[in-house]
C-alpha positions as CSV (number, residue, x, y, z in Angstrom):
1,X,2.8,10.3,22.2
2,X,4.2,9.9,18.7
3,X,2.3,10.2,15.7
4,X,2.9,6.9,14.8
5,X,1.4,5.6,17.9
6,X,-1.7,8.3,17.4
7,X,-2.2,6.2,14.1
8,X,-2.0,2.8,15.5
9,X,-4.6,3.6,18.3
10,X,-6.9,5.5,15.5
11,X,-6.4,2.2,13.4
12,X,-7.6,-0.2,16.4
13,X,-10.9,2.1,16.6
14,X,-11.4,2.2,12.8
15,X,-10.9,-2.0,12.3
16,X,-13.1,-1.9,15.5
17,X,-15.2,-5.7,16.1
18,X,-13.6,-6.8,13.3
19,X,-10.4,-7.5,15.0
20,X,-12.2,-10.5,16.6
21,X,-12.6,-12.6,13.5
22,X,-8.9,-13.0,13.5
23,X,-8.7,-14.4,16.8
24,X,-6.5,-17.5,16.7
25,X,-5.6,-16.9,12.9
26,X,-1.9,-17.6,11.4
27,X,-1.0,-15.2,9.0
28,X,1.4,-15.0,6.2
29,X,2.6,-11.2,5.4
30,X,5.2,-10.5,2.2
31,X,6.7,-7.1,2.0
32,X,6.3,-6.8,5.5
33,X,8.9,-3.9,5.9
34,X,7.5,-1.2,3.4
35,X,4.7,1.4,4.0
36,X,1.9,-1.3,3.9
37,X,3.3,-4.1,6.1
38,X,5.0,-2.3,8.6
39,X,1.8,-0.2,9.0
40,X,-0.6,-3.8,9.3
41,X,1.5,-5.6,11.4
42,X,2.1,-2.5,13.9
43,X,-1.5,-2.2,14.2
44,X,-1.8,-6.3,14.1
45,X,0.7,-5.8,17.2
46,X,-1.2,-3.3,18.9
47,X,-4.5,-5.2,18.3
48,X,-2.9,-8.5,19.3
49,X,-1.5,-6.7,22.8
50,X,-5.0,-5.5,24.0
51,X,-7.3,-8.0,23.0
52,X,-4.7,-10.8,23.1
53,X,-6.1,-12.4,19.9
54,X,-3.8,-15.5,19.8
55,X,-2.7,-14.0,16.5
56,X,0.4,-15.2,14.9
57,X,2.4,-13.3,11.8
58,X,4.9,-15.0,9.7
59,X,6.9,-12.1,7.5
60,X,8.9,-13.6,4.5
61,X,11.7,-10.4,4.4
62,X,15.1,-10.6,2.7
63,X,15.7,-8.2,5.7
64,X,18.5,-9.5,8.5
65,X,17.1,-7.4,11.2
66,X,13.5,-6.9,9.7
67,X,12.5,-6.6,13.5
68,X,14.2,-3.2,13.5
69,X,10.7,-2.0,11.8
70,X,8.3,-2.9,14.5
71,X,10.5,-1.8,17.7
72,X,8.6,1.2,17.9
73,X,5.4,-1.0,19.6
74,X,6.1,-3.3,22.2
75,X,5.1,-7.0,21.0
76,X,3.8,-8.6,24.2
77,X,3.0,-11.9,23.4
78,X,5.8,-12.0,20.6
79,X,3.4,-13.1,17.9
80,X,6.1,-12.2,14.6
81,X,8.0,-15.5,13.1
82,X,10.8,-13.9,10.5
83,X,11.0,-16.4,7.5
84,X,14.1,-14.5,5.9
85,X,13.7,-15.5,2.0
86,X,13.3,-13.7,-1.1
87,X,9.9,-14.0,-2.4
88,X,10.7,-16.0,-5.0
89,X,12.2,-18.4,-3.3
90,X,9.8,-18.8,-0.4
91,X,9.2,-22.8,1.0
92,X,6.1,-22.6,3.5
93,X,6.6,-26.4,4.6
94,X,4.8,-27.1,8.3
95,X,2.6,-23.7,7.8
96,X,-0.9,-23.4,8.7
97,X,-2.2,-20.0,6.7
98,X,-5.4,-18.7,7.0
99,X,-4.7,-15.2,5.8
100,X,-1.9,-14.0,3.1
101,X,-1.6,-10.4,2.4
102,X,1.0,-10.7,-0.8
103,X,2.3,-6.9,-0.7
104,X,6.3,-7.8,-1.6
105,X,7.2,-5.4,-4.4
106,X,10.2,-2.4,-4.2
107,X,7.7,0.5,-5.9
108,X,10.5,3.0,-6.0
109,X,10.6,4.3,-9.2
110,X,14.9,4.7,-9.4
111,X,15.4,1.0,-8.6
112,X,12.1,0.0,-10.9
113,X,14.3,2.3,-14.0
114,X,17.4,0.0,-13.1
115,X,15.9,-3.3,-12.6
116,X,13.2,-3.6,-14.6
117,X,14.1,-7.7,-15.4
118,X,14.4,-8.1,-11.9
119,X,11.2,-5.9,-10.7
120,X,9.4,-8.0,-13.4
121,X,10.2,-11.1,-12.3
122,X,10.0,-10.6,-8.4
123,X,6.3,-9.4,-9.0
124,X,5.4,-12.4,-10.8
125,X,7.2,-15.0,-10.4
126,X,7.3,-14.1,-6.1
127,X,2.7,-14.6,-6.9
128,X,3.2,-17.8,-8.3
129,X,5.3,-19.2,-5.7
130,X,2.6,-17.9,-3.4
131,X,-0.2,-19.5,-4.9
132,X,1.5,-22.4,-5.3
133,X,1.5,-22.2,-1.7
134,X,-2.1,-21.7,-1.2
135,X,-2.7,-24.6,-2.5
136,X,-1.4,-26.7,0.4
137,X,-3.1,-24.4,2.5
138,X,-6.5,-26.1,3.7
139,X,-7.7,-23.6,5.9
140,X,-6.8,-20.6,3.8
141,X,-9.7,-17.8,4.1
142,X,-8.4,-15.3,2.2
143,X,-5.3,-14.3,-0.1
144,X,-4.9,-10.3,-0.4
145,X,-3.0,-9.2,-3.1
146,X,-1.9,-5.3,-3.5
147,X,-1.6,-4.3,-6.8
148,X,-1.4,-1.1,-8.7
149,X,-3.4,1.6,-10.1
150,X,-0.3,1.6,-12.6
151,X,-2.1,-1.7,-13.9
152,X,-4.4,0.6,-15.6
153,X,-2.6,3.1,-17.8
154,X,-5.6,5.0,-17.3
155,X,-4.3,8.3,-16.1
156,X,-2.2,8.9,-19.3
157,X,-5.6,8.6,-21.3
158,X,-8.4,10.5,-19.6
159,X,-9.0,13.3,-16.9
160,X,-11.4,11.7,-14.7
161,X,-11.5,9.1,-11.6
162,X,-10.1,5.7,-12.8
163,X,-12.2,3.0,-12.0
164,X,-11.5,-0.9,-11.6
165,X,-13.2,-1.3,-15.4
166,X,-10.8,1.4,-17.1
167,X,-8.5,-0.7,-18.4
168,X,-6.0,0.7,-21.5
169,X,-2.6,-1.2,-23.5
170,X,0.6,0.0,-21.1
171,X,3.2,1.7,-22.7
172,X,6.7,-0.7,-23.2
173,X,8.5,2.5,-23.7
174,X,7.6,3.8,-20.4
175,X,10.2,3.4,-17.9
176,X,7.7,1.9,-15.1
177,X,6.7,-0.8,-17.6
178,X,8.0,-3.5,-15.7
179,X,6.6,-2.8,-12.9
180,X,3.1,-2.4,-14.3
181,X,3.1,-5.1,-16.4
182,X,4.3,-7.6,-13.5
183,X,1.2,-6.2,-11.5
184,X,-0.9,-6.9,-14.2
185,X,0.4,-10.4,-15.1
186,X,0.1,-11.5,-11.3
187,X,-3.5,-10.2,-11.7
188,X,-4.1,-13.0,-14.4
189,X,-2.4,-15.4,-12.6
190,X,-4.8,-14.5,-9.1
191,X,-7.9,-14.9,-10.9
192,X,-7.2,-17.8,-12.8
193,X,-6.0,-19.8,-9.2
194,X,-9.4,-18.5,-7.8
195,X,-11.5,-19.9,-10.8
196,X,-9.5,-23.2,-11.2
197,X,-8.8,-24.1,-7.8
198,X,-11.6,-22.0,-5.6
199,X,-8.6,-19.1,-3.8
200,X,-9.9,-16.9,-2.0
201,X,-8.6,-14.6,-3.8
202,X,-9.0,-10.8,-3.2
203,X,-7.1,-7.5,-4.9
204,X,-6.3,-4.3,-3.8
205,X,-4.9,-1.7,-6.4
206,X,-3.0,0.7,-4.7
207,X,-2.8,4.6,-5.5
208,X,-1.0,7.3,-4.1
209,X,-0.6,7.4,0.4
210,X,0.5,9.5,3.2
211,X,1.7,9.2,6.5
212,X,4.5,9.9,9.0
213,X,6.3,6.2,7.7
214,X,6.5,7.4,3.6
215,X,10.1,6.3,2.4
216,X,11.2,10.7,1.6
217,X,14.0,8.6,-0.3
218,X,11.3,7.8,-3.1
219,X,11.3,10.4,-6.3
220,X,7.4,11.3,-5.8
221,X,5.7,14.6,-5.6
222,X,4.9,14.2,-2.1
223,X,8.3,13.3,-1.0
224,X,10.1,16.2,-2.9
225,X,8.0,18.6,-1.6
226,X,8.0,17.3,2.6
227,X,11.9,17.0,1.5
228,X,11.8,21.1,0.3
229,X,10.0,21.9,3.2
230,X,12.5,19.9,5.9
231,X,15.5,21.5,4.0
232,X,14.3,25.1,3.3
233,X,14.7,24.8,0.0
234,X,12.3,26.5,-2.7
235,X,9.4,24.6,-4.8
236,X,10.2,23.9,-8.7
237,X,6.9,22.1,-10.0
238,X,7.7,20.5,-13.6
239,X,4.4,19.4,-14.1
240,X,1.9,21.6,-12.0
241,X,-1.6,20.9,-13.2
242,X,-1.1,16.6,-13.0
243,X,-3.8,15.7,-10.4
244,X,-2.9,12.9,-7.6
245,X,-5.1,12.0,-4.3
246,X,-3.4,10.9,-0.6
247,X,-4.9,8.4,1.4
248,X,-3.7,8.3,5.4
249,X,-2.2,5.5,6.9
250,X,-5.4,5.0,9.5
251,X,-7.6,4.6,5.8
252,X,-5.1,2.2,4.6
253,X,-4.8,-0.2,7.1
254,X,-8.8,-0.2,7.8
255,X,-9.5,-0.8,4.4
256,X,-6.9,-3.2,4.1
257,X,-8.0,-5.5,7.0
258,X,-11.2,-4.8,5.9
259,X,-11.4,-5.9,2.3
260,X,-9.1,-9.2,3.9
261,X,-11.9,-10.4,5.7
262,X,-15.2,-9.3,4.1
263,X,-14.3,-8.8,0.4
264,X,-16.2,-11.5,-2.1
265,X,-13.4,-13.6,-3.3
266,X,-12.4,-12.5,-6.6
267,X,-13.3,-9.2,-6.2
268,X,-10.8,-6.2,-7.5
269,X,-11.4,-2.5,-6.0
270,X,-9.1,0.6,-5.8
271,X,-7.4,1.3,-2.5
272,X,-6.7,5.5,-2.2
273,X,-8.3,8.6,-1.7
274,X,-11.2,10.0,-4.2
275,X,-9.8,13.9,-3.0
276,X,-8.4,14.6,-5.9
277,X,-5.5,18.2,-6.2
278,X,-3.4,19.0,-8.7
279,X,0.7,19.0,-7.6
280,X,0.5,22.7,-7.2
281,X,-2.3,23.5,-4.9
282,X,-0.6,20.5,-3.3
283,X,2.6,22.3,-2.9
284,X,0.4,25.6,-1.8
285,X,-0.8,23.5,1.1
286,X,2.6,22.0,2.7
287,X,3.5,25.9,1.4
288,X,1.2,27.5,4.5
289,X,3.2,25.4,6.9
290,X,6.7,27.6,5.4
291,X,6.4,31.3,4.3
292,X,10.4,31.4,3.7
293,X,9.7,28.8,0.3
294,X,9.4,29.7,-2.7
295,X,7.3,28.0,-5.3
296,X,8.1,28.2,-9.5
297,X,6.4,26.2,-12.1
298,X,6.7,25.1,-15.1
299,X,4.3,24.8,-18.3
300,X,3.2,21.0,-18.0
301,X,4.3,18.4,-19.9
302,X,2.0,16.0,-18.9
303,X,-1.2,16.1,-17.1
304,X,-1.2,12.9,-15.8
305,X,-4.4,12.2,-13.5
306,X,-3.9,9.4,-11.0
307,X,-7.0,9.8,-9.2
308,X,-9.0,6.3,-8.6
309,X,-12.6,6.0,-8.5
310,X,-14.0,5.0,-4.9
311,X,-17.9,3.9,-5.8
312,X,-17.2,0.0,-6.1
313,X,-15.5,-0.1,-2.6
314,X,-17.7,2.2,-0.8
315,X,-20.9,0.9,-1.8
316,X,-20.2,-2.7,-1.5
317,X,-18.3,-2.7,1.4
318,X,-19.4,0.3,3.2
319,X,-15.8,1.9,3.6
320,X,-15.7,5.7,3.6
321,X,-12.2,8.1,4.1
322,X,-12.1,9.2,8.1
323,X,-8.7,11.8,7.5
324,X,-9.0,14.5,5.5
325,X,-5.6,16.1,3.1
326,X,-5.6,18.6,4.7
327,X,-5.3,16.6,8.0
328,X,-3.1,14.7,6.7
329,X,-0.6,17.1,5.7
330,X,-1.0,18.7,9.2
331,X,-0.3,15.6,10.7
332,X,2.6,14.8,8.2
333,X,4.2,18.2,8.8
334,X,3.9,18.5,12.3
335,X,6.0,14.9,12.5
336,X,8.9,15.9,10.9
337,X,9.1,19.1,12.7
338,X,9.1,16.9,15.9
């Protein structure tokens, strides 16, 4: 049995009773092909195929063949509808919606560096068209919106946890601006639909993940060192002492689904790990799994600390991390051997 399949059965146990509530429910999922959507609507598949839940999922992809994601599951009952339209230009005439999960952002950083007007205005103006939407929607529960610890700016400022309250001016010189301001702006836009018009709305900021479907194509720490370690290739850490936490896929999708259907609408909470390590031990971990590597650092430049602070979501909504990091690395590494 694959990994990924592992994960999907580990994520039915996790969501557990839960799945029940969204018996019957229509739901409307943006970004449907990265890390996030692929990962809930596997698991939405899965769920769907055991307890036949009656569940329906619309994906708005710019994908032709978005279909090519999910072909790893069987889909018995064939609950996906493929609405192929850029965000932006979404129409969601004759829908019936009770749950949107809004996750329809490219995060890699080399296309966010070239793009920025266009990252800017697919984050933004891609939530407005969505709660424009939501407005027609009369049986809307709830409207999840992924955003970004990046809204922040917080790990450039202090060395501890960030929490939802630590809130500093972003940088326009920084080359991720775009991207950090569009997640903020959509923020504003979120919570002023919920206060004006009574949307359920409910965000996730989103921090650093792992798991056997990571894009190794992004420029991250993570991916350059699984890439070192598939290619045999030594370790050069520029920046060893910054400090980043991973998050499994099983976490993410629980929490997810879970902050989805039991979150207070309006709420904001950080989505990610709270076990923080800094980029070197990090590399001395995937290291034990590859004795032929070498690893060189440099002095550090920066000591950025991307680490969010966990209390809010654990104590209001009873969430707690099931897979360790160093599970899953082992999990992580032992896939890409396969």
């Amino acid at each position: 049995m694959s990994r990924i399949i592992k994960d999907i059965a580990e994520i039915f146990k996790l969501v557990g009773e839960d799945w029940d509530i969204l018996k019957n429910s229509n739901v409307l999922i943006s970004g449907g092909t990265g890390l996030f959507g692929r990962s809930i609507i596997l698991s939405m598949i899965h769920a769907n195929n055991l307890k036949n839940l009656n569940l329906k999922i619309y994906l708005i992809s710019r994908a032709e063949n978005p279909h090519n994601h999910f072909d790893i599951i069987e889909d018995h009952y064939g609950i996906i509808t493929y609405i192929k339209s850029d965000i932006r230009d979404f129409c969601g005439k004759d829908l019936n919606i009770n749950y949107i999960i809004h996750a329809a952002t490219n995060s890699n950083s080399e296309f966010i560096k070239n793009n920025p007007d266009l990252t800017l205005d697919t984050i933004v103006a891609g939530t407005i068209k969505l709660l424009q939407f939501s407005l027609t929607q009369k049986k809307l529960k709830s409207f999840l919106f992924i955003s970004s610890g990046a809204v922040n700016s917080a790990n450039k400022i202090h060395n501890k946890p960030i929490s939802e309250t630590d809130i500093y001016s972003l940088d326009s010189n920084d080359k991720l601006f775009s991207y950090s301001s569009g997640k903020k702006t959509a923020e504003k836009y979120l919570i002023e639909y919920h206060k004006k018009h009574n949307i359920p709305i409910k965000i996730l900021r989103g921090f650093t993940f792992i798991g056997p479907q990571i894009n190794l194509n992004q420029k991250l720490a993570l991916t350059y060192l699984v890439n070192c370690f598939l290619k045999n290739e030594d370790i050069i850490i520029l920046n060893p002492k910054c400090k980043r936490s991973y998050m499994y896929t099983s976490d993410l999708v629980n929490w997810i689904i879970k902050v989805m259907l039991h979150a207070k609408s309006g709420s904001i909470y950080n989505l990610g790990s709270d076990e923080e390590i800094s980029i070197k031990d990090l590399a001395k971990k995937i290291l034990e799994y590859n004795d032929k590597i070498k690893l060189t650092e440099n002095d550090s430049i920066s000591n950025d600390y991307y680490v969010p602070d966990l209390k809010s979501i654990k104590k209001e909504l009873g969430l707690e991390i099931t897979v360790s990091l160093d599970e899953s690395i082992n999990r992580l590494v032992n896939y890409f051997r396969e």
